[in-house]
Structure formats: C-alpha cells, structure tokens
C-alpha positions in Angstrom: 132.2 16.1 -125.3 129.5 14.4 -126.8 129.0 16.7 -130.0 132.6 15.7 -130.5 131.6 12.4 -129.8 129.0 12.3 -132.2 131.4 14.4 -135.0 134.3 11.3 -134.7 131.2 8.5 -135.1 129.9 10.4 -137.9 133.3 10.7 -139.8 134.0 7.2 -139.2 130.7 6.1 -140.7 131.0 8.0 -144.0 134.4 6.7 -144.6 133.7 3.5 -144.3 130.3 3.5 -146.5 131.3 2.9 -149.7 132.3 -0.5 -149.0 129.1 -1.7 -148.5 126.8 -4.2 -149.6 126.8 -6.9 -146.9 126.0 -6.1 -143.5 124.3 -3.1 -141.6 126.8 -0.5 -140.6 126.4 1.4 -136.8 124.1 4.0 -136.7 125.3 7.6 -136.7 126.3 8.9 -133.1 126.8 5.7 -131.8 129.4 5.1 -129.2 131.7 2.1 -128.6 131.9 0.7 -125.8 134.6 -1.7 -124.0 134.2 -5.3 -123.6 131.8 -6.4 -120.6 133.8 -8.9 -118.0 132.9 -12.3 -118.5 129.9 -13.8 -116.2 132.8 -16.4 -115.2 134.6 -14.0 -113.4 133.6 -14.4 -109.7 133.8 -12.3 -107.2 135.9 -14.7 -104.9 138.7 -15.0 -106.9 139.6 -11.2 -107.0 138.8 -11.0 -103.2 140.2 -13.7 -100.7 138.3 -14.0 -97.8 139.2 -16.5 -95.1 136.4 -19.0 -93.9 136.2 -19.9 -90.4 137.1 -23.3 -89.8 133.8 -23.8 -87.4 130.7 -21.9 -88.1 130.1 -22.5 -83.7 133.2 -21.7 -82.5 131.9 -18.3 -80.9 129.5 -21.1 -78.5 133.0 -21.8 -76.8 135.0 -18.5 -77.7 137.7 -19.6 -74.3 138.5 -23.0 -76.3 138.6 -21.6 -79.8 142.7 -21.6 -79.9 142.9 -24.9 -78.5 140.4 -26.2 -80.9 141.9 -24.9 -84.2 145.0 -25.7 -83.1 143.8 -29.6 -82.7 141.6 -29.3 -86.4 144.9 -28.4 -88.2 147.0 -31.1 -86.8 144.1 -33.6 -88.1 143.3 -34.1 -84.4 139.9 -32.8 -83.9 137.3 -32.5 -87.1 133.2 -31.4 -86.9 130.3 -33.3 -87.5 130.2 -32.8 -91.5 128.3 -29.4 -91.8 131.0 -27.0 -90.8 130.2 -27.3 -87.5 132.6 -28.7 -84.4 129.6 -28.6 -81.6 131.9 -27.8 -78.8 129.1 -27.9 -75.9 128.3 -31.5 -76.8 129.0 -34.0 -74.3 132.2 -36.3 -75.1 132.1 -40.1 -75.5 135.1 -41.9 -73.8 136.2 -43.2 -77.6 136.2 -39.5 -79.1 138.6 -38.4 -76.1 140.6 -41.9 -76.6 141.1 -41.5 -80.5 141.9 -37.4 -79.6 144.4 -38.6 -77.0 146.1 -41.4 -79.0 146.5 -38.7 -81.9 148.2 -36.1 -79.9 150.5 -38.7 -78.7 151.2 -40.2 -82.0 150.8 -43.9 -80.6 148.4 -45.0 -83.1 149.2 -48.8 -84.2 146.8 -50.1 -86.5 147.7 -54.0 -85.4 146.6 -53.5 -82.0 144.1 -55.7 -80.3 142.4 -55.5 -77.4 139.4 -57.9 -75.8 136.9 -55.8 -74.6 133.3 -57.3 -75.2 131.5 -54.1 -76.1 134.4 -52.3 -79.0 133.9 -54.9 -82.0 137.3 -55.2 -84.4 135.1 -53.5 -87.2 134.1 -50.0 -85.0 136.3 -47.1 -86.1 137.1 -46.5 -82.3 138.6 -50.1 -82.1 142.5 -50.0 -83.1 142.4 -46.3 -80.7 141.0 -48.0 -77.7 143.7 -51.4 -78.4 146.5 -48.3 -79.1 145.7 -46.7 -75.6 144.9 -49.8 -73.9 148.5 -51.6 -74.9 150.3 -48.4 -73.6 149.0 -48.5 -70.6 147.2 -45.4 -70.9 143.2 -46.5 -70.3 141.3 -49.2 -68.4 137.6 -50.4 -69.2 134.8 -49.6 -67.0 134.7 -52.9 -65.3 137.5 -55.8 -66.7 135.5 -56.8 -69.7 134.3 -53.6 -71.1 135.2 -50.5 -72.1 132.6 -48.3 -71.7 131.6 -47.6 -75.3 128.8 -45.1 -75.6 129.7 -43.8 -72.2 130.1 -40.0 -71.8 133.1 -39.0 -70.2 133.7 -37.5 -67.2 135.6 -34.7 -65.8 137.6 -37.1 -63.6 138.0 -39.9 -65.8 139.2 -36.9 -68.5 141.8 -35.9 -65.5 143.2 -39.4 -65.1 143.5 -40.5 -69.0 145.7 -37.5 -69.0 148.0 -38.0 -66.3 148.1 -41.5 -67.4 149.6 -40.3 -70.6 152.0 -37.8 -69.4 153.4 -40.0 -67.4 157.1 -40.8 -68.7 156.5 -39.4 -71.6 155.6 -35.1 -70.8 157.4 -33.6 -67.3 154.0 -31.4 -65.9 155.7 -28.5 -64.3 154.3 -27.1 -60.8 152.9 -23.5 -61.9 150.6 -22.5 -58.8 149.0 -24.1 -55.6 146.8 -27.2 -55.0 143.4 -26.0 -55.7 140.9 -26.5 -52.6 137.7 -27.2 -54.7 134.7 -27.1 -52.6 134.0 -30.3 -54.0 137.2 -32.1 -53.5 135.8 -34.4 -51.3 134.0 -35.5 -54.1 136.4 -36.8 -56.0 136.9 -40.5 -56.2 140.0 -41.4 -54.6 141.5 -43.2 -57.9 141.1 -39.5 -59.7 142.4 -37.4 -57.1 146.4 -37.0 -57.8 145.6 -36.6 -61.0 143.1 -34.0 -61.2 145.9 -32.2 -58.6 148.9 -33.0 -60.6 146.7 -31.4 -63.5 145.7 -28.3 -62.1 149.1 -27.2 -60.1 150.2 -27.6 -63.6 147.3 -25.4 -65.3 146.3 -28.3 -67.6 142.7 -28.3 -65.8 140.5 -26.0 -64.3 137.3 -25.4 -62.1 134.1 -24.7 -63.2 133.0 -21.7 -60.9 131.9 -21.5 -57.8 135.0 -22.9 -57.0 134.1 -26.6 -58.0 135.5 -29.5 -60.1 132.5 -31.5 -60.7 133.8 -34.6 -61.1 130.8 -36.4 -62.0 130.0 -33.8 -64.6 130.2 -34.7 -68.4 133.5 -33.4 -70.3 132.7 -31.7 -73.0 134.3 -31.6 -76.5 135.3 -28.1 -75.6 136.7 -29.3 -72.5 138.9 -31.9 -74.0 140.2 -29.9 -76.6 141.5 -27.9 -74.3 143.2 -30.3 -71.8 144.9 -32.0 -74.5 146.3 -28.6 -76.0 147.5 -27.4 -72.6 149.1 -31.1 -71.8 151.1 -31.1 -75.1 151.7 -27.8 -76.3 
C-alpha cells in the first residue's frame, strides 16, 4: 500500500513539474492528508451532558425532588456558586418569600409596620404579602423576627395558616404520638397534627418532632412541595 502510495505521489509530481518557476513543489512520496478539525470545535457541543442543578444536593439526597422541583418554578435558588446548602438553618424571611411564591400572593404594594423589616430589605413586600393574608404574625406585635432562624413549629403553623381555605389537607394516616409532643407549644399543636395525618411533615427519629429545633432549608423545601403538589 505504500509503494503504491509513493508510485501515485510520484506520477503526480512529474506531471505537474514543468510548470514551474514560482513556488516549491511537495516532495516525492509525500502523502496528503485531510483537513485537521478546527481548535474551535469543542467537545461540548458534540456531546450534551446535563449539569446538576446543585453541586450539594447528594448532602440532602431525601429532599432532592422536592428541591428541584421548587428551583424550576423560580421558588428556591442557591447561594451564587452552584450550590443550594440544604443543611443550613432557615431564616423566617427565606421560608416567608418561599411560601408567598408557592402561593402566588406576592403584591408588590404591600405594607406592613413591623419595626425590624425596613421598606428597602428585599424580604419586605414578602413579609407585607403574607402578613395582609393573614398567613404570619411577628414575634411579639411590633416585630417580625428578622434574622431569626425558624423553627420546626413555627414552619408547621405558617403552613397550616396557608392551607387554610385555600388547599383541602386530606387525612392519610394516624395522629403521630411523638415522644415529644408534650413539647409542643400549644399554639403549634393542631397544626403540626393536621400536617402530619396529612404526610406534609415528619419526625425526626427516635420518634420526635423537635419543635424547638431549627428548620432547615431542606426541611422547608420539602413541606412546601408536599403542601402544594
């Protein structure tokens, strides 16, 4: 193959010598060979491979439906470097503005007087939305609780708050008997039973609630996606 190779280069050549004055013709035997892809080309565009939304959502792997589900209806976004950090602890204004976009009440004239949410935070027209709909209260009657984490209780009672007239929470199982129900302030207790019968919330082993403990961004992902899917 390559003697005939070298044969077709060679007859190629001598025909085309006598032409000759300008420029240096190939040198005898040597082989064409086809155009080289351009360095443009990049591998990505022949092969489409889909990106993870989150680059932590195997931290929470239970809430990772719930959670995609809430980024691609512009409910839930990360913190800016592909990350959604679903084991951090929850501020009560991240679960209000979640909760006020899964109900689609956001009205940006509302107004609201609570001493520590300024009119210039970004959190302010989603506290005024849920506060005029009756949906949250502040911590005491002149404050919100800005800052504050939120906890598993309070979580519990936003939620029913907002189901109520608008979502019909169906009875799916028995009242939980959480070793710690006794624990549970008396304004959060229907609500945190209303939620569970209808397998919006859960324990957290051991067969506790632990309503003091902080609700995490994982957690509220997945209550809201349970309330209103």
């Amino acid at each position: 193959a390559v003697e005939e190779t070298e044969k077709k280069a060679s007859s190629g050549g001598s025909s085309g010598g006598g032409g000759g004055g300008g420029g240096s013709s190939k040198p005898s035997g040597a082989v064409s060979v086809g155009a080289v892809p351009s360095a443009d080309v990049k591998l990505s565009e022949e092969i489409n491979v889909e990106k993870p939304i989150f680059t932590d959502l195997d931290e929470a792997e239970w809430a990772k439906d719930a959670i995609t589900k809430m980024y691609e209806e512009g409910i839930i976004s990360g913190d800016g470097d592909g990350r959604c950090r679903p084991n951090d602890s929850m501020k009560r204004e991240e679960f209000v503005k979640m909760l006020v976009l899964s109900l689609g009440i956001y009205d940006e004239f509302a107004e609201c007087d609570f001493g520590d949410v300024p009119k210039y935070s970004w959190s302010y027209r989603y506290i005024a939305s849920a506060y005029n709909a009756g949906i949250i209260n502040g911590v005491s009657e002149n404050r919100f609780g800005i800052g504050n984490l939120l906890t598993r209780q309070d979580m519990a009672l936003i939620c029913s708050r907002s189901a109520s007239g608008r979502i019909s929470l169906e009875e799916k199982r028995d009242d939980a008997e959480f070793s710690d129900k006794d624990s549970i302030s008396d304004y959060a207790k229907e609500a945190v039973s209303m939620l569970y019968k209808a397998e919006v919330i859960n324990g957290m082993g051991d067969n506790c609630f632990e309503p003091f403990g902080t609700a995490t961004r994982a957690q509220g992902a997945v209550m809201l996606y349970n309330l209103f899917k």
